[in-house]
C-alpha positions as CSV (number, residue, x, y, z in Angstrom):
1,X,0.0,0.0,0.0
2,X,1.0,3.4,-1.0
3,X,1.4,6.2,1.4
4,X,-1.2,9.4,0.5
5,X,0.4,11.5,-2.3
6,X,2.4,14.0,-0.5
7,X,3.3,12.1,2.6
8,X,6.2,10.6,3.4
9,X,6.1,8.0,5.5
10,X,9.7,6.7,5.0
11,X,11.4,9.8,7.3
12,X,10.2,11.1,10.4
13,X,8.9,14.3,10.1
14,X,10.5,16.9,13.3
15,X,8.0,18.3,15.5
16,X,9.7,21.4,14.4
17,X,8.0,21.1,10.5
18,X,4.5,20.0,11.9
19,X,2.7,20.8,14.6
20,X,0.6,19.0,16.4
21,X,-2.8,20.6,17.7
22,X,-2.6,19.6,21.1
23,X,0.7,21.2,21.9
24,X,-0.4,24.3,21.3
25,X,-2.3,27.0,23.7
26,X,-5.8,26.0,23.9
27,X,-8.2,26.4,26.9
28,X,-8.6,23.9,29.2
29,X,-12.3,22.7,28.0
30,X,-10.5,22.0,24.3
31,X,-8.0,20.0,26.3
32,X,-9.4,17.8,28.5
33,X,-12.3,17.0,25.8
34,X,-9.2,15.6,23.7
35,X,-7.8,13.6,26.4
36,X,-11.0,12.2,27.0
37,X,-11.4,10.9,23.2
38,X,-7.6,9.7,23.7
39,X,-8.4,7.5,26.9
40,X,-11.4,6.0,24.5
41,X,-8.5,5.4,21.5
42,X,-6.2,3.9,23.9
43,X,-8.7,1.9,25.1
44,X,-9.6,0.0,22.2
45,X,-6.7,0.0,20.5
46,X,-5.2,-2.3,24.1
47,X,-2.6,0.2,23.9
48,X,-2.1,-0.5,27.8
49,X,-0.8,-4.0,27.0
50,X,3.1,-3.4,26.3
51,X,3.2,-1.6,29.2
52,X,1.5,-3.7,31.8
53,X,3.4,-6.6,30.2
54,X,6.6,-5.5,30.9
55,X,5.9,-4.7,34.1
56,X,4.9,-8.6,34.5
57,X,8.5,-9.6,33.2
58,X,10.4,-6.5,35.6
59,X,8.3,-8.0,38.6
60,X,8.7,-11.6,37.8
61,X,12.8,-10.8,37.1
62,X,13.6,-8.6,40.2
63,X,11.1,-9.6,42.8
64,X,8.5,-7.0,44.9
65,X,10.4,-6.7,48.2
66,X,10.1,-3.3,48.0
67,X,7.0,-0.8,46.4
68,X,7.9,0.3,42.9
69,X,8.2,3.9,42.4
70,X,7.3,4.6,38.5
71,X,7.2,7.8,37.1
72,X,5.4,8.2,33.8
73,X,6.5,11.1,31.8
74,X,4.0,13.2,30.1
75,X,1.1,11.7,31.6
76,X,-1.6,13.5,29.9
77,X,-5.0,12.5,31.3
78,X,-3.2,10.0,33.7
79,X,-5.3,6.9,32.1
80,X,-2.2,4.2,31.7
81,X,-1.0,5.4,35.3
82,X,-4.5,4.7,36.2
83,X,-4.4,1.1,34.6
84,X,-0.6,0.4,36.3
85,X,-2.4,0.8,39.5
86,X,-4.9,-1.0,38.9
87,X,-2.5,-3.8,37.6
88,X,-0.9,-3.5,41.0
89,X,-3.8,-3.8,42.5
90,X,-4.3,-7.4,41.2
91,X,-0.6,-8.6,41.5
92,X,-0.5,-7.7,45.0
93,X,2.4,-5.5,44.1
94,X,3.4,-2.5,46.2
95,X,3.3,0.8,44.3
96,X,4.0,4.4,44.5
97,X,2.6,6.6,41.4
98,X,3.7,9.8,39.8
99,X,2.5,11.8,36.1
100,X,4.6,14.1,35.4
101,X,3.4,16.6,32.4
102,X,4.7,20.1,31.6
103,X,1.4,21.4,30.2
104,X,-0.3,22.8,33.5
105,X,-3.7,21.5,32.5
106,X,-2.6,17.9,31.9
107,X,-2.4,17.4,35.9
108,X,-6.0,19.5,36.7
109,X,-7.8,16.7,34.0
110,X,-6.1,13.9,35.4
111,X,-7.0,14.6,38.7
112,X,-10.5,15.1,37.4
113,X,-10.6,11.7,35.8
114,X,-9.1,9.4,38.6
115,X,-11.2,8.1,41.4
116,X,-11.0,10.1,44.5
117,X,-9.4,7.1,46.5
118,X,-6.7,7.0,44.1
119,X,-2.7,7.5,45.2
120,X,-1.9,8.9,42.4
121,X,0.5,12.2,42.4
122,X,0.4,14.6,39.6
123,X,2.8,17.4,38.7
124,X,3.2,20.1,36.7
125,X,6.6,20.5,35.4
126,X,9.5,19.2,33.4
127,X,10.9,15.5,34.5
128,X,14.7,16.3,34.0
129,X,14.2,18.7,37.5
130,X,12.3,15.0,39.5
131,X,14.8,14.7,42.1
132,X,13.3,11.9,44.4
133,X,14.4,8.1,43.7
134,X,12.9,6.4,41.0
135,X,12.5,2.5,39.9
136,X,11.4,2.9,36.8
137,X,10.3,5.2,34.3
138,X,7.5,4.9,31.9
139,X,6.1,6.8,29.2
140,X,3.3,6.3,26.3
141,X,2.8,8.3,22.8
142,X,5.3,11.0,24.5
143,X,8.4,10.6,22.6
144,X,7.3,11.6,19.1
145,X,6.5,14.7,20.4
146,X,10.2,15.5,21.0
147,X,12.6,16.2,18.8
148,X,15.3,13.5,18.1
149,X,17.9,15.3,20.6
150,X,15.2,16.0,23.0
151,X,14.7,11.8,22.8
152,X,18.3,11.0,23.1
153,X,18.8,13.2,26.1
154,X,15.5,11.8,27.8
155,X,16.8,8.2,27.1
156,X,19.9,8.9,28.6
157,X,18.3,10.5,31.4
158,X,16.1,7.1,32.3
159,X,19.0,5.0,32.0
160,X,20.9,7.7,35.0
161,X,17.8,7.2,37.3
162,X,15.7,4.4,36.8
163,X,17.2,2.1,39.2
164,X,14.9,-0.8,38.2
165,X,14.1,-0.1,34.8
166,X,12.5,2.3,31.9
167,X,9.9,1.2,29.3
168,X,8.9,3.8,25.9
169,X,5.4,3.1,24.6
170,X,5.1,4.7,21.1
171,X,3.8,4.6,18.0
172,X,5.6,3.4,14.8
173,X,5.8,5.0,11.4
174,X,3.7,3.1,9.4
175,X,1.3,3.3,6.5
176,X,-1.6,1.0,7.2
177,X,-1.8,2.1,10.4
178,X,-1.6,6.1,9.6
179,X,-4.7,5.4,6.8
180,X,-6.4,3.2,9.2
181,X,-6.4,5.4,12.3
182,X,-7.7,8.8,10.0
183,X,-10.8,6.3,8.8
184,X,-11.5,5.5,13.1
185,X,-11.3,9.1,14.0
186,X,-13.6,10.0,11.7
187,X,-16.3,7.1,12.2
188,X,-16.0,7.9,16.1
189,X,-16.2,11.5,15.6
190,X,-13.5,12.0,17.9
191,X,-12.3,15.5,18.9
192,X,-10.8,17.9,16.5
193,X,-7.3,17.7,17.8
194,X,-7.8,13.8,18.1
195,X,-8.3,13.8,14.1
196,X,-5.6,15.9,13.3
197,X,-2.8,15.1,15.7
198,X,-3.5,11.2,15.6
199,X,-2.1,11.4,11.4
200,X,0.7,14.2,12.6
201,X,1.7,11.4,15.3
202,X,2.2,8.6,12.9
203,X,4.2,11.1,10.9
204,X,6.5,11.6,13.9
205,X,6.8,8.6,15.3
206,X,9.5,5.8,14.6
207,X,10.7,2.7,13.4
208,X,13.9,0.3,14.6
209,X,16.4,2.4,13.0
210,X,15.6,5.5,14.6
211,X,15.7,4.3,17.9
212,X,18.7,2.7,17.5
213,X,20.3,5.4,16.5
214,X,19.3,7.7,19.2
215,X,20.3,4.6,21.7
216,X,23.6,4.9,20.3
217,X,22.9,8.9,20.7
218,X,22.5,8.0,24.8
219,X,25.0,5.9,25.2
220,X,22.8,2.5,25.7
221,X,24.1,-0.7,24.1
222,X,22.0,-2.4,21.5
223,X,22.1,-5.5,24.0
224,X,21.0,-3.7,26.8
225,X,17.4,-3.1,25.4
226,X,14.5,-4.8,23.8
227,X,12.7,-3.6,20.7
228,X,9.3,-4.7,20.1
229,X,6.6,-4.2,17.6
230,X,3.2,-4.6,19.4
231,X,-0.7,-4.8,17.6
232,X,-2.0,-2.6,16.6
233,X,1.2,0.2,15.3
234,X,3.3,0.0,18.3
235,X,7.0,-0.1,18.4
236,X,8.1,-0.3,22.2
237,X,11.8,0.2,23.8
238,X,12.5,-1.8,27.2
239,X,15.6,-1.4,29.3
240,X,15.5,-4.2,32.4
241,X,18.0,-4.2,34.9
242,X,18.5,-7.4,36.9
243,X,17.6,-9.8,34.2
């Protein structure tokens, strides 16, 4: 299958040549609206599952003596926090939760969407400044939002302080899947930004090449990490220590 005249699907385009919607100024209303239609997306599209699954193998490999502190990095509307505790939950492991989002209206919906008896922390403000002790990092559809330096330095800072582990839950540049999603926003009448930015993310997103050239960007041997394509349009990076 052919990619749409005009798009080229074989290069990432920079966040710097196109924008998405959602990172720009908009009112609070316009934004939490759109991370309510991107909790529904995530949702069907299991997009949960890498995540939750490789906290099954960092559990199963290092033991739950001790609570795991995870940190997920732009957090947005806090749902894949919200489905790691209630993973926890089940597992019986011990856990201590924090979003972290530098958009000031990010932590005001999530703490609007999350049960009241939720333990949940959420900040305002930019990750690289977090200064207490973290396990492991986590993050979902944040990285192609960055530009490839702004990646490399974010790897590099997960490898200095997740003590247990990090885990990067992304899209990956595909065509069937860019053509596909424009088709589901549509026929769910998602939001606005939802229809525009979900295209614009495929677009900036990545394939095994990229990331292992911004690995090699951090300093992170190939060895050291696990690629993995997941269904549907998900290419995942996993660092494990104490395998």
């Amino acid at each position: 299958m052919r990619s749409d005249p005009g798009v080229d699907l074989s290069r990432r385009a920079m966040p710097s040549e196109l924008a998405e919607w959602m990172d720009e100024p908009c009112s609070y209303e316009e934004f939490r609206a759109c991370l309510v239609d991107l909790g529904q997306l995530n949702r069907l599209t299991l997009s949960y599952r890498p995540t939750l699954a490789f906290l099954d193998r960092l559990v199963a490999t290092t033991g739950r003596a001790e609570p795991l502190r995870i940190v997920d990095v732009g957090s947005g509307g806090g749902d894949m926090l919200r489905r790691v505790e209630r993973w926890a939950r089940r597992r019986g492991v011990a856990v201590t939760l924090t979003g972290i989002d530098l958009n000031p209206h990010a932590a005001r919906a999530a703490r609007e969407l999350t049960r009241a008896a939720s333990a949940i922390r959420w900040l305002t403000g930019d990750a690289f400044t977090y200064a207490e002790p973290v396990d492991v990092v986590i993050s979902s559809l944040f990285t192609h939002h960055l530009e490839e330096v702004e990646v490399v330095r974010y790897l590099a800072w997960s490898e200095a302080v997740a003590r247990r582990g990090w885990f990067v839950n992304d899209l990956c540049r595909e065509v069937v899947p860019f053509r596909l999603f424009g088709l589901l926003a549509k026929t769910m009448r998602w939001h606005r930004f939802v229809q525009h930015d979900g295209p614009v993310s495929f677009r900036r997103s990545f394939r095994e090449e990229d990331w292992e050239r911004m690995l090699r960007g951090a300093g992170i041997g190939a060895a050291e990490v696990r690629l993995e394509r997941w269904t549907p349009a998900r290419l995942c990076v996993e660092r494990r220590r104490g395998r």
